[in-house]
C-alpha positions as CSV (number, residue, x, y, z in Angstrom):
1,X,0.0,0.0,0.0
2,X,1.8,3.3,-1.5
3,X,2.2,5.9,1.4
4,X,-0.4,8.5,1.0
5,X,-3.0,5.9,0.6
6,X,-2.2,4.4,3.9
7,X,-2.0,7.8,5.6
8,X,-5.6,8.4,4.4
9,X,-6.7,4.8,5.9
10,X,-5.0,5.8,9.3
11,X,-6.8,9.4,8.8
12,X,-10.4,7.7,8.1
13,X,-10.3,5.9,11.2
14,X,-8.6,8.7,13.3
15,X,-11.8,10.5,12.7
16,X,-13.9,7.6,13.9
17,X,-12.2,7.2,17.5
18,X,-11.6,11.2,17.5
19,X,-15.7,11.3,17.9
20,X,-16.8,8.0,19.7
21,X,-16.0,5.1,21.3
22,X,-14.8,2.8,18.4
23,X,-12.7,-0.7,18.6
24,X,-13.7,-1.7,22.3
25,X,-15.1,-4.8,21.5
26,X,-11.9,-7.4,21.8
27,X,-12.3,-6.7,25.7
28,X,-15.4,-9.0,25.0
29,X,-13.6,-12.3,24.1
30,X,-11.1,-11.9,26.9
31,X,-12.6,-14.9,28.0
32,X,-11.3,-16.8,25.3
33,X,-8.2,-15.0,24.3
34,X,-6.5,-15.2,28.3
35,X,-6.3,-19.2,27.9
36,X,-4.1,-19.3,25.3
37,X,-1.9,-16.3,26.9
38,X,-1.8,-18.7,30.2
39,X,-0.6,-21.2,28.2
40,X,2.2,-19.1,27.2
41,X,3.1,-18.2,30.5
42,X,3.4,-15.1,28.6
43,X,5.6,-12.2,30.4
44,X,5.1,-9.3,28.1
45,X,2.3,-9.3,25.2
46,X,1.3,-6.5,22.5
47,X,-2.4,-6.0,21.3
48,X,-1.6,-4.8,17.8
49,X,-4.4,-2.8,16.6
50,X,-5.5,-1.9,20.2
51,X,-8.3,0.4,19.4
52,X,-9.7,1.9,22.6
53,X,-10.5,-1.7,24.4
54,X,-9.3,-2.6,27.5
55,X,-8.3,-6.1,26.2
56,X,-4.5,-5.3,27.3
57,X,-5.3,-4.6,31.1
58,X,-7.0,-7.5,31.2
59,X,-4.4,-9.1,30.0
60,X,-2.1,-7.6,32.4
61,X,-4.5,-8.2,35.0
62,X,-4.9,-11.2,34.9
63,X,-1.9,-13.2,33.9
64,X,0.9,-10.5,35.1
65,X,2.2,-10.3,31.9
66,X,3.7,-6.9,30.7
67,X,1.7,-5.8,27.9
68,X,2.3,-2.8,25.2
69,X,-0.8,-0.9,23.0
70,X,0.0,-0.6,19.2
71,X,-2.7,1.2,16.9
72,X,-1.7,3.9,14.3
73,X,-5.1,4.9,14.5
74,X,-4.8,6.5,17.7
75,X,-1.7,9.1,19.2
76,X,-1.3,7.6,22.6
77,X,-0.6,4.2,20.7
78,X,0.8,5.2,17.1
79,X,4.4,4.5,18.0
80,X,5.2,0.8,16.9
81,X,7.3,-0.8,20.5
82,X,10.4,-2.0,19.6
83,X,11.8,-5.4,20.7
84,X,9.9,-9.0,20.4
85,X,7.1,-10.3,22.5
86,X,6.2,-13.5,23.9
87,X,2.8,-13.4,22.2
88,X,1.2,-11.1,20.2
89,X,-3.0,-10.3,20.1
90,X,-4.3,-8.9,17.2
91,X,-8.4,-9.0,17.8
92,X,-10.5,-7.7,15.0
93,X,-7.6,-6.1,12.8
94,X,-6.7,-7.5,9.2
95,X,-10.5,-7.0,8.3
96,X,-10.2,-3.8,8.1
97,X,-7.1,-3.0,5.8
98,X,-7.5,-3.2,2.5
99,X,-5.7,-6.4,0.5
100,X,-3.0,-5.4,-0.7
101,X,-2.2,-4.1,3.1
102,X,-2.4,-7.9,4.4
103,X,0.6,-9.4,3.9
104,X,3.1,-6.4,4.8
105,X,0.9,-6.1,8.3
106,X,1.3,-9.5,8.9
107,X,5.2,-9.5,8.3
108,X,5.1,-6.7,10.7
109,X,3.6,-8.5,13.2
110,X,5.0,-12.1,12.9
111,X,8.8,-9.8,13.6
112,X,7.2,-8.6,17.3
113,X,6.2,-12.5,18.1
114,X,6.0,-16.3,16.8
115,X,3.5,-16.6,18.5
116,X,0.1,-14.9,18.2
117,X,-3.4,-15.0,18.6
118,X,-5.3,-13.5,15.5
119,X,-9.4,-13.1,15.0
120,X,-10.3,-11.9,12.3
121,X,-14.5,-10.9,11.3
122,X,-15.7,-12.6,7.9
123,X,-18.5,-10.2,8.2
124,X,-19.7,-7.0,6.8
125,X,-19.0,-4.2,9.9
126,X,-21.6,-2.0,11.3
127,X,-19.5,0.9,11.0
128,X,-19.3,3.1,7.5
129,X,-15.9,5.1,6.8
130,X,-16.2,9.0,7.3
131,X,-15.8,8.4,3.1
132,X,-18.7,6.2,2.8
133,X,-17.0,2.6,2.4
134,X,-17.8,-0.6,5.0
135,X,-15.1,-0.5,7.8
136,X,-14.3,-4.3,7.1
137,X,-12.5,-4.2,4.0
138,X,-11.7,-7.2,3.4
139,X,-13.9,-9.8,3.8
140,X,-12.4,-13.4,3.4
141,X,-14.1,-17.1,4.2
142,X,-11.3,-18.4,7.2
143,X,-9.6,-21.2,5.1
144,X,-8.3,-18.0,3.0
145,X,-7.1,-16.5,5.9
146,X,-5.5,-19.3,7.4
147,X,-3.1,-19.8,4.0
148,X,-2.7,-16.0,4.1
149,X,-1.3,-16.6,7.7
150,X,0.8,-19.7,6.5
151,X,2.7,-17.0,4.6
152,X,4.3,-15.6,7.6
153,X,4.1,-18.1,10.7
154,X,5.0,-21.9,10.4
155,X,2.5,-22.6,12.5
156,X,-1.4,-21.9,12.3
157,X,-4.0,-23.4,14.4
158,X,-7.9,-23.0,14.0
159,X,-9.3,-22.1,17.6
160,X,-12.5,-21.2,18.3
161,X,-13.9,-17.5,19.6
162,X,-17.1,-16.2,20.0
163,X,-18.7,-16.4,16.4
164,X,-15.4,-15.7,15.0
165,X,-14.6,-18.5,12.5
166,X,-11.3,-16.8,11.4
167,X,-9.6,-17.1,14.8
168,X,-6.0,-18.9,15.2
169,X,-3.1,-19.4,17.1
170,X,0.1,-19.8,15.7
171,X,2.5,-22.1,17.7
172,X,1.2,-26.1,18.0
173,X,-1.1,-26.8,19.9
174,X,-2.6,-30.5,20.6
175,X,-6.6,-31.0,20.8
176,X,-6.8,-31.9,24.3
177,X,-5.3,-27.9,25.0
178,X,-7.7,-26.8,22.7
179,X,-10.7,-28.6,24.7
180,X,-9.0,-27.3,28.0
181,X,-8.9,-23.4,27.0
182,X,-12.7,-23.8,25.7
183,X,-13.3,-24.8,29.3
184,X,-11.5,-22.4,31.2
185,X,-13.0,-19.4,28.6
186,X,-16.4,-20.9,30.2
187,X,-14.8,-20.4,33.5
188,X,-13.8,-17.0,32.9
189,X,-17.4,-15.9,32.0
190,X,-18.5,-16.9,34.8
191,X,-19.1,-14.7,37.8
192,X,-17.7,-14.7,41.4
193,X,-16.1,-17.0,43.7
194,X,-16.7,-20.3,41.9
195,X,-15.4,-19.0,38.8
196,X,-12.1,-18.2,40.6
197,X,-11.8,-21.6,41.9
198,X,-13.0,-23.6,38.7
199,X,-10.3,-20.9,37.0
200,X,-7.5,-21.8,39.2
201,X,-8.3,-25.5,38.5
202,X,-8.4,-25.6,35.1
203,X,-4.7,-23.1,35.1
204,X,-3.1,-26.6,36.8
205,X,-4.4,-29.0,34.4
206,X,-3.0,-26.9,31.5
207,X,0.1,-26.9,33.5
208,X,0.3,-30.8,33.3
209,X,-0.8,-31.0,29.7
């Protein structure tokens, strides 16, 4: 993507988050993202196309992992962090950059981390562009995705998150792991002191697994 085009892209969705609250959502499938963070034992993270959600102190909060904002989109966050990460969260992103974008984003991100948890939405957004255009982009069945992915990581797993069919992890991960961070993501939506224990629980098994 030449330059000026990509400053206009930035510029569109500047406006967006300059009058409302835009790009909150991926707080929502904390649930289902913090397993695979666990799993990690990640120390430091980065939510790469943060928006203004609250995914990343969440994240911090809950599995005491250092964890950096990245979204051009926004001042606070519009400076790319230097270094590598021990996973990488990018929640509702690549749908919203335009094709020929895809693949220089995703080199971007596969240098901050191997390993990365990526959902994408396969649907049209709610959201129109201050210049009249859908907010999602590109819009892409999940098998298409996944081979975009195997472009840039040399491992890419299917997982499954909240209605999001083009969700992956990419490191290996065996099925009985997958079946373990489905249960603890029920946990974790759960409320109060049972959820803690079943939570605390399910952390140990993954630990043996």
């Amino acid at each position: 993507m030449k330059p000026q085009a990509q400053a206009y892209l930035t510029d569109q969705y500047r406006q967006i988050h300059s009058t409302r609250v835009y790009g909150a959502s991926s707080a929502k499938k904390a649930p289902y993202i913090l397993p695979y963070v666990r799993m990690l034992d990640a120390r430091s993270a980065i939510d790469y196309g943060c928006g203004q959600s609250a995914l990343a102190d969440i994240i911090a909060e809950r599995c005491g992992a250092r964890v950096a904002r990245y979204d051009p989109a926004i001042p606070a966050y519009d400076r790319l962090p230097s270094g590598r990460f021990d996973v990488l969260i990018n929640v509702d992103v690549l749908e919203h950059l335009p094709e020929e974008e895809i693949d220089d984003t995703l080199a971007a991100m596969s240098s901050l981390s191997d390993n990365a948890v990526i959902v994408i939405d396969t649907r049209l957004a709610s959201t129109t562009l201050p210049d009249g255009r859908n907010a999602h982009l590109t819009l892409r069945p999940p098998e298409w995705w996944r081979r975009r992915l195997q472009r840039h990581y040399a491992e890419v797993r299917h997982i499954w998150v909240k209605r999001r069919p083009a969700s992956f992890v990419t490191w290996r991960i065996g099925p009985s792991r997958l079946v373990t961070a489905s249960a603890l993501a029920g946990a974790y939506k759960l409320k109060g002191f049972a959820a803690s224990l079943a939570s605390d629980r399910l952390r140990r098994v993954i630990a043996r697994i």
